[in-house]
C-alpha positions in Angstrom: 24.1 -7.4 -23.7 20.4 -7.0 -23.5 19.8 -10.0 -21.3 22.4 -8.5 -19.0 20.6 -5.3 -18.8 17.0 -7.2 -18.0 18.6 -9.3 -15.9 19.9 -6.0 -13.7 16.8 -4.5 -14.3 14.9 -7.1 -12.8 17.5 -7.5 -9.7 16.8 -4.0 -9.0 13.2 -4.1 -9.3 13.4 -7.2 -6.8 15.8 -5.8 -4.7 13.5 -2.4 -3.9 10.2 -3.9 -4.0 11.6 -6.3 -1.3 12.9 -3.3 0.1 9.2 -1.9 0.0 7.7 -4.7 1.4 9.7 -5.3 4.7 9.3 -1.4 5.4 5.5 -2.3 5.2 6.0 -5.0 7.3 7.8 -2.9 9.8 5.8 -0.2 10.1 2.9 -2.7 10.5 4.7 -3.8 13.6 6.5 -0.5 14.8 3.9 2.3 14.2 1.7 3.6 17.1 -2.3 3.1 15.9 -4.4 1.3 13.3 -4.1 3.9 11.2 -0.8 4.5 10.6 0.1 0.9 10.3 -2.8 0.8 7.4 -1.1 3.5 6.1 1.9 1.6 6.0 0.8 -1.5 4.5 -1.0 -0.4 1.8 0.7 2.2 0.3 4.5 0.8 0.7 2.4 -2.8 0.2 1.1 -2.3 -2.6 4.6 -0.2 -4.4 6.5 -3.1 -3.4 3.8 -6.2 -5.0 4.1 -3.9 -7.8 7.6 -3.5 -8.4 7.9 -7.6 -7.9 4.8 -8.3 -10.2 6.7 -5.9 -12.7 9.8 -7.9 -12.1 8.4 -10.9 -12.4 6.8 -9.9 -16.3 9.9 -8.6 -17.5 12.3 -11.8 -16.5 9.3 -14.0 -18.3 10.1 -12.5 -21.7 6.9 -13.5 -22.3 3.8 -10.5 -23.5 1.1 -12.8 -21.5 3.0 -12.9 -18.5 3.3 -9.5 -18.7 0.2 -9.1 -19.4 -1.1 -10.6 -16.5 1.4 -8.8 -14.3 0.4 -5.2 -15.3 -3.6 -6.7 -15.0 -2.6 -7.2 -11.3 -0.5 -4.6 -10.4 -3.4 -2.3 -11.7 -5.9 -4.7 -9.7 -3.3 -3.5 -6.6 -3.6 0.3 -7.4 -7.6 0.4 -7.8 -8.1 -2.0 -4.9 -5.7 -0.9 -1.8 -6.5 2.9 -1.4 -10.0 1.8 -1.8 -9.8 -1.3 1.2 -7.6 1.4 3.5 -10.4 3.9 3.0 -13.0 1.1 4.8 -10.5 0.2 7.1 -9.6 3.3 8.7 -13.3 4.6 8.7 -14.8 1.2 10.3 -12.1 1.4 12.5 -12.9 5.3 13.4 -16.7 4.6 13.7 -15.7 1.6 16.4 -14.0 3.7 18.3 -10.3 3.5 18.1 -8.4 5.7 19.4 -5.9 7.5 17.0 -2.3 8.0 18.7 -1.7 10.3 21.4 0.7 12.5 18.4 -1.9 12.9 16.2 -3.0 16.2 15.8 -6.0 16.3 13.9 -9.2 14.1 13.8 -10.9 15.1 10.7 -13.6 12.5 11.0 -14.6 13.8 14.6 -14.7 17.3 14.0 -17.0 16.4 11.1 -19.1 14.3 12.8 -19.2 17.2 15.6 -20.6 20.0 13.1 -22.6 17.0 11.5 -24.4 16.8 15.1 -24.5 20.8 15.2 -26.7 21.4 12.5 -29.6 19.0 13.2 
């Protein structure tokens, strides 16, 4: 009974983080500007690799494995917000254009009362 409820377990966690993944995948390919489609692949990106890493420790049966799995699903979390952060800014600072139904650019008004003051 218990290895049939891992085994669903697992399915499921497979089953969404794939789910995950190919949205990321999409909206890297269907959204309008950099910044969206950064959006896109590290937040759904980095739920889906985490749903499959956790997947993946829980059919091992194994604590290591598990171990190891958590270790790099935590090594996801710290390091994806972190790398979309430096993305869209170096993007911003070289000059691309957000889309044309964006509404607000944060970052340039900024930078516009940044220039004010001095």
């Amino acid at each position: 009974m218990l290895d049939l409820l891992l085994a669903v377990l697992v399915a499921v966690m497979l089953v969404a983080g794939g789910i995950f993944t190919f949205l990321a995948a999409l909206g890297v390919v269907r959204l309008p500007d950099v910044y969206t489609r950064m959006h896109a692949a590290s937040k759904a990106g980095t739920v889906g690799s985490g749903l499959m890493l956790f997947a993946a420790g829980i059919h091992s049966l194994d604590a290591a494995i598990f171990t190891r799995a958590l270790a790099g699903f935590v090594f996801f979390v710290l390091t994806a917000p972190i790398a979309a952060h430096l993305v869209a800014k170096a993007a911003h600072e070289a000059g691309y254009r957000l889309s044309r139904h964006t509404v607000l650019d944060e970052m340039r008004d900024a930078r516009e009362r940044g220039n004010k003051k001095r």
